[in-house]
DRENPA-3360 file (N, C-alpha, C; in nm, 2 decimals, always signed):
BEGIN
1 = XXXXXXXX = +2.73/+5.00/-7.92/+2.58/+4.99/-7.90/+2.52/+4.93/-8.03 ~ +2.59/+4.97/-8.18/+2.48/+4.90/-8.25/+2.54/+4.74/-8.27 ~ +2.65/+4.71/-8.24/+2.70/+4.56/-8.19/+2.62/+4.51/-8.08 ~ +2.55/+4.54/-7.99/+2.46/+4.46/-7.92/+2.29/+4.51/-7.98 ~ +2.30/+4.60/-8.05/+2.18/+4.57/-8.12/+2.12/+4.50/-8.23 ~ +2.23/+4.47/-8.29/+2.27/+4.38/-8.42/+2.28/+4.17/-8.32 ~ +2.34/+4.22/-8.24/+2.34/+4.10/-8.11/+2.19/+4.04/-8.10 ~ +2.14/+4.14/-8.04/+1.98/+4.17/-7.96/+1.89/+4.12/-8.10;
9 = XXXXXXXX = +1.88/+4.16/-8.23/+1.84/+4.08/-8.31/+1.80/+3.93/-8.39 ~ +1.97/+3.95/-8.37/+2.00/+3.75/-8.38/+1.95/+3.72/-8.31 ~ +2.01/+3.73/-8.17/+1.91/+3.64/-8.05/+1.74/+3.64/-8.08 ~ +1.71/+3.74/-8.12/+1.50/+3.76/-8.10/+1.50/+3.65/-8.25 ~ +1.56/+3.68/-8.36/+1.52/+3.58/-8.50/+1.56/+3.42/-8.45 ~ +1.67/+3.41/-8.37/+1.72/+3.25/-8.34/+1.58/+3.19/-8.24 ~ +1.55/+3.29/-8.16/+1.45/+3.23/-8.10/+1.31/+3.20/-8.12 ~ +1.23/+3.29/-8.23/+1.15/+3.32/-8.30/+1.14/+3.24/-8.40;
17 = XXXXXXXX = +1.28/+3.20/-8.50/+1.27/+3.15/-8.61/+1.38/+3.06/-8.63 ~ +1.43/+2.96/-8.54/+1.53/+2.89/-8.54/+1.53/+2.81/-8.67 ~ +1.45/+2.73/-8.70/+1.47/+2.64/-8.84/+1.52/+2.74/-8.97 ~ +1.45/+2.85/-9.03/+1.50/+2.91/-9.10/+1.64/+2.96/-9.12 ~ +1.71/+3.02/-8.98/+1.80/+3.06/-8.92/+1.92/+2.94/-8.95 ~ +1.87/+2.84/-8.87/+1.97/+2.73/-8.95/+1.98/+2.65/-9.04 ~ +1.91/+2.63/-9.11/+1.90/+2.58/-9.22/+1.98/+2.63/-9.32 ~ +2.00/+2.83/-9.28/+2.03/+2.90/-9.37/+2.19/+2.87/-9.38;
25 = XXXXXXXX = +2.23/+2.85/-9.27/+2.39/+2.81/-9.21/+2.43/+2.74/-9.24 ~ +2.33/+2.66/-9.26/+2.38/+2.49/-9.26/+2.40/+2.48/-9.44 ~ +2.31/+2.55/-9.52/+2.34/+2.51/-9.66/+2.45/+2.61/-9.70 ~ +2.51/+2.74/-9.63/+2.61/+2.76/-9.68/+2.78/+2.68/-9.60 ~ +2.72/+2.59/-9.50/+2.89/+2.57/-9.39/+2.89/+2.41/-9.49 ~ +2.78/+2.33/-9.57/+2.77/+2.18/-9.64/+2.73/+2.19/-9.82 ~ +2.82/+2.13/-9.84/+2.83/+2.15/-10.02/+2.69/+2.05/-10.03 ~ +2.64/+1.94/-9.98/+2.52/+1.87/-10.03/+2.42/+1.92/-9.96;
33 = XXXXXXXX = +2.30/+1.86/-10.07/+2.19/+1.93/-10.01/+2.10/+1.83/-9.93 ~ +2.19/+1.75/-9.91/+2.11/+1.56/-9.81/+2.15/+1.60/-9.70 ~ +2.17/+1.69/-9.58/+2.21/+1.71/-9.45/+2.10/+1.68/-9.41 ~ +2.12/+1.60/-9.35/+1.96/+1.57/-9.21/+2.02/+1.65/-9.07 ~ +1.97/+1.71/-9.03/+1.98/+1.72/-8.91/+1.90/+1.68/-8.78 ~ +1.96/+1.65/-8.67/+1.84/+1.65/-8.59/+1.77/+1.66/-8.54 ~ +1.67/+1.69/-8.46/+1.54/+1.75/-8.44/+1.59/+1.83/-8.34 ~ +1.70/+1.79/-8.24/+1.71/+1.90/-8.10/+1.77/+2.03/-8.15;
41 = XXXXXXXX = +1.85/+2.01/-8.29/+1.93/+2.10/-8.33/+1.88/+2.25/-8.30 ~ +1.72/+2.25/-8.33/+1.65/+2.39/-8.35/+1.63/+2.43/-8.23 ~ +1.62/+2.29/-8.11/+1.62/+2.33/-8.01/+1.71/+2.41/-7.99 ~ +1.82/+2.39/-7.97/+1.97/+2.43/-7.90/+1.98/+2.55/-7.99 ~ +1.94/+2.60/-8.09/+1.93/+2.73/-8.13/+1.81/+2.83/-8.04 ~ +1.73/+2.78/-8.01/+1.68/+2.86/-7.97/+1.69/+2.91/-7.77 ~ +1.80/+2.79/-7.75/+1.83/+2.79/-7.66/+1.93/+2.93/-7.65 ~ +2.02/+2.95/-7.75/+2.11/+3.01/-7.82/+2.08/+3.15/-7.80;
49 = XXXXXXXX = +1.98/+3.14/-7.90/+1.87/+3.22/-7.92/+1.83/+3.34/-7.76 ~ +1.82/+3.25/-7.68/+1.72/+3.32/-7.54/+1.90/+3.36/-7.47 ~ +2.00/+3.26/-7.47/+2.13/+3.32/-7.38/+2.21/+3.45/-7.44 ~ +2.18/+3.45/-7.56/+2.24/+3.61/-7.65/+2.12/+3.71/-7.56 ~ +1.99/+3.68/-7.57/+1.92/+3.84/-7.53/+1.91/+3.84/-7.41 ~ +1.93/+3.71/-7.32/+2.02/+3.75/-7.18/+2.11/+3.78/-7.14 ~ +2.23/+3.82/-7.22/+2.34/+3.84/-7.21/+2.32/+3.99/-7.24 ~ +2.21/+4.04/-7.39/+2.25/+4.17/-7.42/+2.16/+4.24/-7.29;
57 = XXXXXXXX = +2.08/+4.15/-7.24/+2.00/+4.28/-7.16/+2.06/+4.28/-7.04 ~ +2.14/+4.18/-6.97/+2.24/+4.17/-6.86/+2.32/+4.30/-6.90 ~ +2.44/+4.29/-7.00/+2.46/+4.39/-7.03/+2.44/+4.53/-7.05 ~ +2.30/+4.53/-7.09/+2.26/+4.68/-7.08/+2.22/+4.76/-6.96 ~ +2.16/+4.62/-6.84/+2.12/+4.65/-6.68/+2.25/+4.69/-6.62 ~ +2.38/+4.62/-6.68/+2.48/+4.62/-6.60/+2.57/+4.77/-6.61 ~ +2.48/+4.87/-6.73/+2.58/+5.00/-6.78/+2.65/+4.99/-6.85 ~ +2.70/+4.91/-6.91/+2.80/+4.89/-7.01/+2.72/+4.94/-7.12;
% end
């Protein structure tokens, strides 16, 4: 339970606050600090974002 609530969080901050969220990743997974990324990137997190707290609330509808 607190593994999909710890879950259920990421997902609400990725969707809510995707740029911060990766940005934060991104400066510890790249030793420089010139990464450009692209603009969809934040998209696809927050896409990310919405299939994790569909999954946890699938989950929680489903009993598990």
């Amino acid at each position: 339970m607190a593994f999909r609530l710890l879950l259920a969080l990421l997902g609400l901050l990725e969707v809510a606050f995707p740029k911060p969220l990766v940005d934060f990743w991104m400066n510890l997974a790249t030793e420089d600090d010139d990464v450009e990324l692209r603009p969809w990137v934040y998209t696809a997190a927050r896409i990310e974002g919405a299939l994790i707290l569909l999954y946890v609330l699938w989950r929680r509808k489903a009993g598990e």
